[in-house]
N, C-alpha and C positions, 0 to 999 in steps of 0.2 A: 527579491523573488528568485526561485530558484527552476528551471522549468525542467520537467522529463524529457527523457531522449526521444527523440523523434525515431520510429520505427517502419520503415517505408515495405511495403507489400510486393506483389509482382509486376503489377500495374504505375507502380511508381508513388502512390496516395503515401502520404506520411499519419504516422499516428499522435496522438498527445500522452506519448508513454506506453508503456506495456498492458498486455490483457492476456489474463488465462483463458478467456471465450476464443482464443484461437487454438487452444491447445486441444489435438484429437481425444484426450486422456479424460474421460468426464468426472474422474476423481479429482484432476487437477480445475477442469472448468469451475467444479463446487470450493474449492478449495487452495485454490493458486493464488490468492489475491495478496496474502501476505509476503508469499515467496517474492512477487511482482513489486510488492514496494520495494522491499529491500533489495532488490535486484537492482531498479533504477536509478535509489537512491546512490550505490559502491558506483554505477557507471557516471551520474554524475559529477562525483567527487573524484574519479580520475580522467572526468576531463573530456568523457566518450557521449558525444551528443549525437547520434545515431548510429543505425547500423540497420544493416537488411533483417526481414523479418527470422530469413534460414539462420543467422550468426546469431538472433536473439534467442530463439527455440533451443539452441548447443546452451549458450548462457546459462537460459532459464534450465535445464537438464541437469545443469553443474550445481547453480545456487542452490536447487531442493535439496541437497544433499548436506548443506547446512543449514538453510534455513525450513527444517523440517514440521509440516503438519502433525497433527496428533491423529496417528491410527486407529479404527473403528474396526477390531476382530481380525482377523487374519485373509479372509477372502471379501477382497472387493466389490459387495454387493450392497445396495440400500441401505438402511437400515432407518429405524424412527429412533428421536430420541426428545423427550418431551413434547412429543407429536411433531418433530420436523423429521424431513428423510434427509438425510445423509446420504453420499456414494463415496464409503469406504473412510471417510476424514472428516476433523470438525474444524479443520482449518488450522493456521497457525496460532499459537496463544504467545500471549504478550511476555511471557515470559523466555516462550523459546525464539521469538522474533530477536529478542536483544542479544539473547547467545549466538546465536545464529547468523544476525549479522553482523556481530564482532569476528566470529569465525571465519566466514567470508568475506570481509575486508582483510583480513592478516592473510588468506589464503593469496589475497590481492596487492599482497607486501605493503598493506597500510591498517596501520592502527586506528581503532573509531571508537568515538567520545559518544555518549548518548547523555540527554538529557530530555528527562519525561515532566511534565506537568499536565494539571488536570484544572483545575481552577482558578475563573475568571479567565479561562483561557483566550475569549473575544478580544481581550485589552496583550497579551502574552503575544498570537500568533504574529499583530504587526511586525514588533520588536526583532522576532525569529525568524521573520520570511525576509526583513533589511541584513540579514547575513549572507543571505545567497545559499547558505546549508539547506539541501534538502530536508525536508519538516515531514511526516508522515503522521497519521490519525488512524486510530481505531477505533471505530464506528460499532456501538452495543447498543443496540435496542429490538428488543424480544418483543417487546407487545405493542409498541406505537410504532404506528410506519411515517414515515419522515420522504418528504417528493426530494426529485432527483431531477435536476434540468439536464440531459446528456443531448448530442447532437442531433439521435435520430428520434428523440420526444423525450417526453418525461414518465417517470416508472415513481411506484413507491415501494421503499425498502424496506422492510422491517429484520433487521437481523445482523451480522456480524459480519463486517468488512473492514477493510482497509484500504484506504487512497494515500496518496501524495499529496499535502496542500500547497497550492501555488498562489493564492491571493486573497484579499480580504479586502470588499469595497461596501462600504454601509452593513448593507444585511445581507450581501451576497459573499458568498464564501465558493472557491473556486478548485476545485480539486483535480487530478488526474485519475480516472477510473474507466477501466474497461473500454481503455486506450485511446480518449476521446475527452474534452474540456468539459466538464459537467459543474452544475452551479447547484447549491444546498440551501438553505434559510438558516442564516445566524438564529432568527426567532423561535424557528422550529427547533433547531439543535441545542435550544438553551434550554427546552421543555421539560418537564419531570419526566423520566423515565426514560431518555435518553442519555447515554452515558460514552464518553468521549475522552480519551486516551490519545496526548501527542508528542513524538517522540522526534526532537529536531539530532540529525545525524551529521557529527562532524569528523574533521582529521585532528587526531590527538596532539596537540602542537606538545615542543622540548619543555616550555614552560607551565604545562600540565600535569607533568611530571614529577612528584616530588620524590 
């Protein structure tokens, strides 16, 4: 298991990882989720299991600058795109997520290993979450919404996100999302038309190297 940084407020309450729903920026609220993994994943691979919410904010400010969304026009305003609205970004895509957080770990004087897999991934995340590497998933499903147990109820998703997974117990599947422990259905996520991308992030040992 590998768990998210704990992100504590002004009140003192801790979080279970980072959330772009705190961010003022409602381009990033739509659209921060990818920055937000990869953010916690470089922090817990150097070891940094919290920090105030003001020191995560500077973070988060710094990572977008690697781990960069895909822009929607020049001026930050709505926009639809196969009938969904956008504000200004369609989120991080899986491809600049990997550059991106290669980028930002070397920025962080550490080189990072990714390793992606897609199928039979229920029998895979065990295997990957007994590492302690943070695991990360990209959640695609456009037309089926899929429930979400998060602390303060449950919501159905339908669309393009990304969490941190933290565990796997029967059919419950355990993520960090929108800064808060939230639980998924293995059953539901094995359904046609959900589509599921998981990318466990490590440090690139000498013997890695050829």
């Amino acid at each position: 298991m590998s768990l998210p940084p704990k992100i504590t407020d002004n009140l003192g309450r801790e979080s279970f990882g980072g959330s772009q729903m705190w961010l003022p920026d409602p381009m990033f609220v739509n659209s921060g989720c990818g920055i937000i993994a990869g953010l916690d994943a470089i922090m817990r691979l150097k070891g940094e299991e919290g920090m105030t919410r003001e020191e995560y904010f500077n973070r988060f400010f710094d990572a977008k600058d690697y781990i960069r969304p895909v822009m929607i026009g020049k001026r930050r305003e709505p926009k639809k795109v196969f009938g969904k609205e956008f504000f200004g970004s369609l989120g991080v895509s899986a491809g600049r997520f990997k550059r991106g957080i290669k980028k930002l770990g070397a920025k962080e004087g550490m080189k990072i290993k990714l390793k992606t897999f897609r199928f039979k991934w229920w029998e895979k995340v065990p295997e990957y979450l007994k590492s302690g590497d943070p695991l990360i998933m990209l959640f695609l499903s456009p037309f089926k919404k899929v429930c979400v147990e998060e602390p303060s109820g449950y919501k159905s998703m339908c669309d393009f996100h990304w969490v941190t997974v933290t565990e796997i117990d029967g059919d419950d599947l355990w993520v960090s999302s929108w800064g808060g422990r939230c639980r998924m259905s293995v059953t539901e996520l094995k359904r046609f038309g959900v589509i599921l991308r998981f990318y466990s992030v490590s440090l690139e040992k000498q013997s890695d190297i050829v």
